[in-house]
C-alpha positions as CSV (number, residue, x, y, z in Angstrom):
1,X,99.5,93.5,68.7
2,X,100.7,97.3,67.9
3,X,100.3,100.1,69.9
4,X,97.6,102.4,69.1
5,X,98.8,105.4,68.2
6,X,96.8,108.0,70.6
7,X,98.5,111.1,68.8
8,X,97.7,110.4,65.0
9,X,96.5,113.6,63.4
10,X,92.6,114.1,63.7
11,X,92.7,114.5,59.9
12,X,94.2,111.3,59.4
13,X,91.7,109.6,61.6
14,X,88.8,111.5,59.4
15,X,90.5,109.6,56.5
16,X,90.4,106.5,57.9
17,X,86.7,106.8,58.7
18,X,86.1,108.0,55.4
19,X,88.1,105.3,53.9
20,X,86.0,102.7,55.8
21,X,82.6,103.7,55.6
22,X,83.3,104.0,51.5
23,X,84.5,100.5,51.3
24,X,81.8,99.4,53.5
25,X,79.5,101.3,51.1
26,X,80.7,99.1,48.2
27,X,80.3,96.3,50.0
28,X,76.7,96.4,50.6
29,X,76.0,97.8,47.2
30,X,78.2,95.1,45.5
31,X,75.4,92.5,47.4
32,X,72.9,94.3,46.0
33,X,73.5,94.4,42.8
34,X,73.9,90.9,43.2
35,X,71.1,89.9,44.7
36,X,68.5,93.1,43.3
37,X,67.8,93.2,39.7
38,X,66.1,96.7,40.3
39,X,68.2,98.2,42.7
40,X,69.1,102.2,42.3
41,X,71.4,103.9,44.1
42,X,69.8,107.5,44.1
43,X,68.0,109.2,41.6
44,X,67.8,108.5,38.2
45,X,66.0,109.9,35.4
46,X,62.7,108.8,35.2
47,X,61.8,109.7,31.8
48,X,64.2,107.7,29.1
49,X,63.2,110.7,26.7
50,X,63.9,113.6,28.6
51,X,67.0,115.6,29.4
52,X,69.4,113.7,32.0
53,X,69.9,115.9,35.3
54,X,73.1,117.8,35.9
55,X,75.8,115.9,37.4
56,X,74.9,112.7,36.5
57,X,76.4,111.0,33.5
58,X,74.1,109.1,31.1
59,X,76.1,105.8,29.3
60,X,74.3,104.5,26.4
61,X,76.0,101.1,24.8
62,X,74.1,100.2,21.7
63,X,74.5,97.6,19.4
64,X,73.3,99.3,16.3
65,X,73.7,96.3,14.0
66,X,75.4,96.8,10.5
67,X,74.4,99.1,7.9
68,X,72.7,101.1,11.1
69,X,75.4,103.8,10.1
70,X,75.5,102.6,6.5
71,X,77.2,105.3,4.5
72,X,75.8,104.6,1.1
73,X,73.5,107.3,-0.1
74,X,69.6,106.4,0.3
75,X,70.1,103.7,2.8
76,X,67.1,103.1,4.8
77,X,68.3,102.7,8.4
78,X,70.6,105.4,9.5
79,X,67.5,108.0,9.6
80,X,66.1,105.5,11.1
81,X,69.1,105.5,14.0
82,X,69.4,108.6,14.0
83,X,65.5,109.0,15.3
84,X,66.4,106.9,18.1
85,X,69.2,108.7,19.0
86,X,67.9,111.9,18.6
87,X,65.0,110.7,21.4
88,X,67.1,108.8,23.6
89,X,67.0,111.4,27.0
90,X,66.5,114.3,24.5
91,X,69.7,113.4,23.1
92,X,71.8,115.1,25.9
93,X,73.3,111.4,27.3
94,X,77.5,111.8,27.0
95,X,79.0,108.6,26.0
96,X,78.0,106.5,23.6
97,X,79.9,102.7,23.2
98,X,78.2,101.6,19.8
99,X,79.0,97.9,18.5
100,X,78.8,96.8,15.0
101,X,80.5,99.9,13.5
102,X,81.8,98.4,10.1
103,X,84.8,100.9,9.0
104,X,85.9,104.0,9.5
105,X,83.3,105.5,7.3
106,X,80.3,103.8,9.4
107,X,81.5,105.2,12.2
108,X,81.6,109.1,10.9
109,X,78.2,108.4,9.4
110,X,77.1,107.4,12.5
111,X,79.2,110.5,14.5
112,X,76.3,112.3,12.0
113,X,73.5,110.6,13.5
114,X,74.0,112.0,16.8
115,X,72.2,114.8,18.4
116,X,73.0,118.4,17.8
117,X,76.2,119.0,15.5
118,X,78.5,117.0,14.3
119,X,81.4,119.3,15.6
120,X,79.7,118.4,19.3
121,X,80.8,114.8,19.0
122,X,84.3,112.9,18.8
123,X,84.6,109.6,17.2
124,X,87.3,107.0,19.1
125,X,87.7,104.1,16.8
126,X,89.9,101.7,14.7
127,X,89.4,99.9,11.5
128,X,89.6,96.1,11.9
129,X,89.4,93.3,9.3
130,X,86.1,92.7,11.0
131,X,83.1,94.0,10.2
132,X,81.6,94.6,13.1
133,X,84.1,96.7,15.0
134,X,83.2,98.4,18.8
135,X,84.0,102.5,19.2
136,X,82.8,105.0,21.6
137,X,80.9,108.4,20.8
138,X,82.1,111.0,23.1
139,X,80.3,115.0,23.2
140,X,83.6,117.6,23.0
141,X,83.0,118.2,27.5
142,X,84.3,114.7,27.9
143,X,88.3,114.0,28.4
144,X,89.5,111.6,27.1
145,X,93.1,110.2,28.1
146,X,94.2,107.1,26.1
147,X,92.2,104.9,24.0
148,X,93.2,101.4,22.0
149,X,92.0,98.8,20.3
150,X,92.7,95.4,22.3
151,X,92.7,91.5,21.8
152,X,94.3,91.3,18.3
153,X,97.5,90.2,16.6
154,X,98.9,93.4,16.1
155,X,99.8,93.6,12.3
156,X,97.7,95.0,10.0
157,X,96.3,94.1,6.4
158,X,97.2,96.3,3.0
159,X,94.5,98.5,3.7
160,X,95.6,99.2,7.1
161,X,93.1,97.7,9.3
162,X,94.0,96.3,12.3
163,X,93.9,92.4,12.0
164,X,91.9,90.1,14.1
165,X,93.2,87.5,16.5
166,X,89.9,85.2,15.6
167,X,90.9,82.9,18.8
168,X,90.6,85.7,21.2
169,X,88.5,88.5,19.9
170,X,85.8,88.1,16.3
171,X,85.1,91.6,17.0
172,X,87.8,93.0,18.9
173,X,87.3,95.4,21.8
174,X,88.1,98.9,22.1
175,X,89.3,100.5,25.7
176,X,89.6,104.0,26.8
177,X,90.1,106.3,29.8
178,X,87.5,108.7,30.1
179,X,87.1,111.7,32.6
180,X,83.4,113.5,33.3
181,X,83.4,115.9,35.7
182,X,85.3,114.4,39.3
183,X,84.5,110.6,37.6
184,X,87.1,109.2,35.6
185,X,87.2,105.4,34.6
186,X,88.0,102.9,31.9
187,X,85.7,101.6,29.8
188,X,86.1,99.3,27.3
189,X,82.9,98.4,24.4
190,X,82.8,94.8,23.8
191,X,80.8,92.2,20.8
192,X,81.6,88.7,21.9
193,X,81.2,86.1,19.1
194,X,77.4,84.6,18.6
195,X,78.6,81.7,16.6
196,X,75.0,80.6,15.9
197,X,74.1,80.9,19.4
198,X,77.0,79.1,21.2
199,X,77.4,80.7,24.7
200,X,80.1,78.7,25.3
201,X,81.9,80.5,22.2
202,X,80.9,83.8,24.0
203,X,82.3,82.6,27.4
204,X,85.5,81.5,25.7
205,X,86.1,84.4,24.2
206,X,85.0,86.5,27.2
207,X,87.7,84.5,28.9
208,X,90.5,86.0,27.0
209,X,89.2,89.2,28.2
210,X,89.2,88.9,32.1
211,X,93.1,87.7,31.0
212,X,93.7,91.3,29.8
213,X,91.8,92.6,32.8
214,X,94.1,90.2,35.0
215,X,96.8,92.6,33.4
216,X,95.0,95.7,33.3
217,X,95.1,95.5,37.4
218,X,98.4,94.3,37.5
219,X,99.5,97.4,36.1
220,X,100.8,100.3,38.2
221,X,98.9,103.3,37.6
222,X,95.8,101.8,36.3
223,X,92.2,103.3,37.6
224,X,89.8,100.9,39.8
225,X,86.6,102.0,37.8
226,X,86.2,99.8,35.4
227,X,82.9,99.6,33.0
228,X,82.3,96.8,30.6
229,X,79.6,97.8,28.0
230,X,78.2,95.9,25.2
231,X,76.4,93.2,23.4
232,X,78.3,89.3,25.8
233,X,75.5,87.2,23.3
234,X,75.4,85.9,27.1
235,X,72.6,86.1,29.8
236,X,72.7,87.2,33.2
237,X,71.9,85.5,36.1
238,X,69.3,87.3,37.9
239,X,67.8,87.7,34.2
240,X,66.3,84.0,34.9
241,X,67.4,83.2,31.4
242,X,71.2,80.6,30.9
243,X,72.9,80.2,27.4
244,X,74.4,76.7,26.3
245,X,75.1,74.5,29.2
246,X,73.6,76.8,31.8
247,X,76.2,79.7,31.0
248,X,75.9,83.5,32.3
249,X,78.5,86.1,33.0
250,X,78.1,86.1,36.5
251,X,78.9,82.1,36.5
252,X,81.9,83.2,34.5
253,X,83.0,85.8,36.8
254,X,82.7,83.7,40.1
255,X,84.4,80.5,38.8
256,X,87.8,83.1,38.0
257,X,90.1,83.6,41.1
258,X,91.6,86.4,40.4
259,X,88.4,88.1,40.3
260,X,86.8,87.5,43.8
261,X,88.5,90.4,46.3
262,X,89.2,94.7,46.8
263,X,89.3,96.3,42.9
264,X,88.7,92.8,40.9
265,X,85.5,92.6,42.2
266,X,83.0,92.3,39.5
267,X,78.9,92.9,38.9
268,X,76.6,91.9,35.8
269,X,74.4,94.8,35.3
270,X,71.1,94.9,33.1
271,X,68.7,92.3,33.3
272,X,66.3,92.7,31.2
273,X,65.7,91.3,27.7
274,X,67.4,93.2,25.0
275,X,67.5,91.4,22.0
276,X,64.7,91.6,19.5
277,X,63.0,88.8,17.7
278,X,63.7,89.4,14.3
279,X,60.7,87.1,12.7
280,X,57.3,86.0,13.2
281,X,54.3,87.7,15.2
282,X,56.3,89.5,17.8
283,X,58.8,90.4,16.1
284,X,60.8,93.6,17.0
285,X,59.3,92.7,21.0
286,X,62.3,91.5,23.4
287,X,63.9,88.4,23.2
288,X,67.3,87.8,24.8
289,X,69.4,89.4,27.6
290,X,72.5,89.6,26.0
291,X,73.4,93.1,26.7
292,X,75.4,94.5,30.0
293,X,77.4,96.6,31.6
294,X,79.5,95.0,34.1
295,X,81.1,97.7,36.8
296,X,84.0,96.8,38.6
297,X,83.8,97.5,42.6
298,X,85.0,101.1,42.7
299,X,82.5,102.5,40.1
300,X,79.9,101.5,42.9
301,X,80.8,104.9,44.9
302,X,79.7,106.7,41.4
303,X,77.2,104.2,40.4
304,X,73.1,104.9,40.3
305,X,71.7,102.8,38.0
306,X,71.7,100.9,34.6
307,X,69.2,99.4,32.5
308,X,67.4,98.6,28.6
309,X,66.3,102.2,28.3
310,X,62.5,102.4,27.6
311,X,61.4,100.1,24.7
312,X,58.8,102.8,23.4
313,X,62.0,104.2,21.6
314,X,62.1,101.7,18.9
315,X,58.8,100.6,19.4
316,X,55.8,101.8,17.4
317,X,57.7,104.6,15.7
318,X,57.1,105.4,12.2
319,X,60.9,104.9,11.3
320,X,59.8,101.4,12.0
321,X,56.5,101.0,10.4
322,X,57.6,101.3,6.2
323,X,54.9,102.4,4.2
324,X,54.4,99.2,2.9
325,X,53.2,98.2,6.4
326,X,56.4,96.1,6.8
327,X,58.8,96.4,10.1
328,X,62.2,97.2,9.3
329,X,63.8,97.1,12.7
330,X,66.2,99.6,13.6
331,X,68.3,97.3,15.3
332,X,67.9,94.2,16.5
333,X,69.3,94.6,20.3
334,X,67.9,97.8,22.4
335,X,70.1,100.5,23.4
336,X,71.0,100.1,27.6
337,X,71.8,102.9,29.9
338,X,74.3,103.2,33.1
339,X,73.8,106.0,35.5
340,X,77.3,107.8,37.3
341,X,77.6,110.2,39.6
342,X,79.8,112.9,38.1
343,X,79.8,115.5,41.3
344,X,79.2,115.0,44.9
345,X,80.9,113.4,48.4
346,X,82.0,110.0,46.8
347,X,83.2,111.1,43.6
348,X,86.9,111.4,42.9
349,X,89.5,110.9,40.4
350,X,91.7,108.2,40.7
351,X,94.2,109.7,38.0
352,X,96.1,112.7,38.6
């Protein structure tokens, strides 16, 4: 046994304390989570169409479904979008990780669509040869540090879109490093494969991506927080629902070894159903719970909430109800919201 050092500086011991109670902190939220499919850590907005508070950052992922941000002159869905958007917490939310983005010209439409002016929003995204690509929508106040489109082949096609690696990604993902306020972290917008409804082509494809997480965190340099947003076509666990052959992300998760201790510890976030039925009586109510954010262990010091943002936002509104009295969805997944502490005790930048 070592000698306890009796004449460490008080402010070191302070540190240590600090350092303690914060990991003990994420420890009890990580159980939580796990166990608590309502749990909030502090105070969240109440309201899904009114303004988010200050210091607090509002995360929508939304998978807007192609020809959401159709450029074509007279298409019927982007004012459609852009209603939504325009309601969604008054429009003042900071990040926005979109799926189904179909070139580079869907996703400027769609930079558009967003609240307040164009010149308010940045666009971070790269053509691929699929057609549903992932990008994030950022307003001007939020840094961004280094962003990259992942799990491909690397070449590119005549037209100079990026080209897929159909084994690991149908819809490659897109990362980025993202500052607001004292919170930074790396987020990365994901679409795994539906294939007709095979989960276990979702899981295998999601497999390929804890690999590049296995190398993210073997990476000097790399920062803890660590959001995964988007439309896994995979259920959660405490959502009650499984895919094919009982599959859900947190079964994935927990059957990986390198994911199971300090800053590869993992949580499935959002449990309610977020897909929408497309046909029959009910269609346009929720169906599936297929979209997540899933926050590695650190972002738990920042962390407040996440969930599908209130259904009454799509619901019933007349860019719904066509004149015809036909539904034209506006998409068929809800938008969900994650909830981060941007100011405050536990918040800090892990990036210089």
């Amino acid at each position: 046994m070592g000698r306890l050092n009796l004449h460490r500086p008080v402010s070191a011991v302070l540190l240590l304390a600090v350092a303690a109670a914060t990991a003990q902190s994420i420890d009890a939220r990580l159980e939580q989570l796990r166990n608590d499919p309502n749990v909030s850590f502090g105070t969240a907005p109440s309201d899904d169409l009114k303004a988010v508070p200050d210091g607090v950052l509002a995360l929508v992922s939304w998978n807007i479904q192609v020809g959401g941000a159709a450029p074509t002159a007279g298409a019927a869905r982007p004012p459609q979008v852009q209603a939504a958007l325009a309601a969604l917490f008054a429009g003042t939310y900071q990040v926005l990780a979109a799926e189904e983005a179909s070139s580079t010209a869907h996703a400027e439409k769609l930079r558009q669509l967003l609240p307040g002016a164009t010149s308010d929003w940045s666009v971070s995204f790269t053509d691929t040869t699929s057609n549903m690509d992932n990008g994030f929508w950022l307003r001007t106040s939020v840094a961004l540090r280094t962003d990259d489109v992942i799990l491909h082949t690397g070449a590119r096609d005549p037209a100079a879109r990026v080209l897929i690696d159909a084994d690991k990604a149908k819809h490659p993902p897109r990362i980025g490093h993202f500052t607001v306020g004292d919170f930074d972290f790396t987020l990365i917008a994901v679409h795994l494969t539906f294939e007709g409804g095979s989960t276990t082509e979702s899981a295998r494809e999601f497999r390929h991506l804890l690999d590049f997480l296995d190398a993210y965190f073997s990476t000097a340099g790399h920062d803890p927080d660590v959001i995964i947003a988007g439309d896994f076509n995979t259920p959660s666990r405490l959502s009650g629902q499984t895919g094919q052959n009982g599959v859900t992300l947190d079964g994935l998760l927990d059957a990986d070894p390198r994911f199971q201790v300090g800053e590869r510890r993992f949580v499935v976030t959002v449990h309610e159903p977020t897909s929408r039925k497309t046909s029959g009586a009910n269609k346009g109510q929720p169906a599936e719970n297929y979209d997540h954010f899933i926050l590695s262990a650190d972002c738990l010091e920042e962390f407040v909430q996440a969930r599908r943002v209130d259904t009454t936002v799509l619901l019933d509104r007349s860019g719904e109800l066509q004149p015809d009295g036909s539904r034209r969805l506006t998409s068929d997944h809800f938008p969900i919201a994650a909830f981060f502490r941007t100011t405050g005790p536990e918040v800090h930048k892990d990036l210089p």
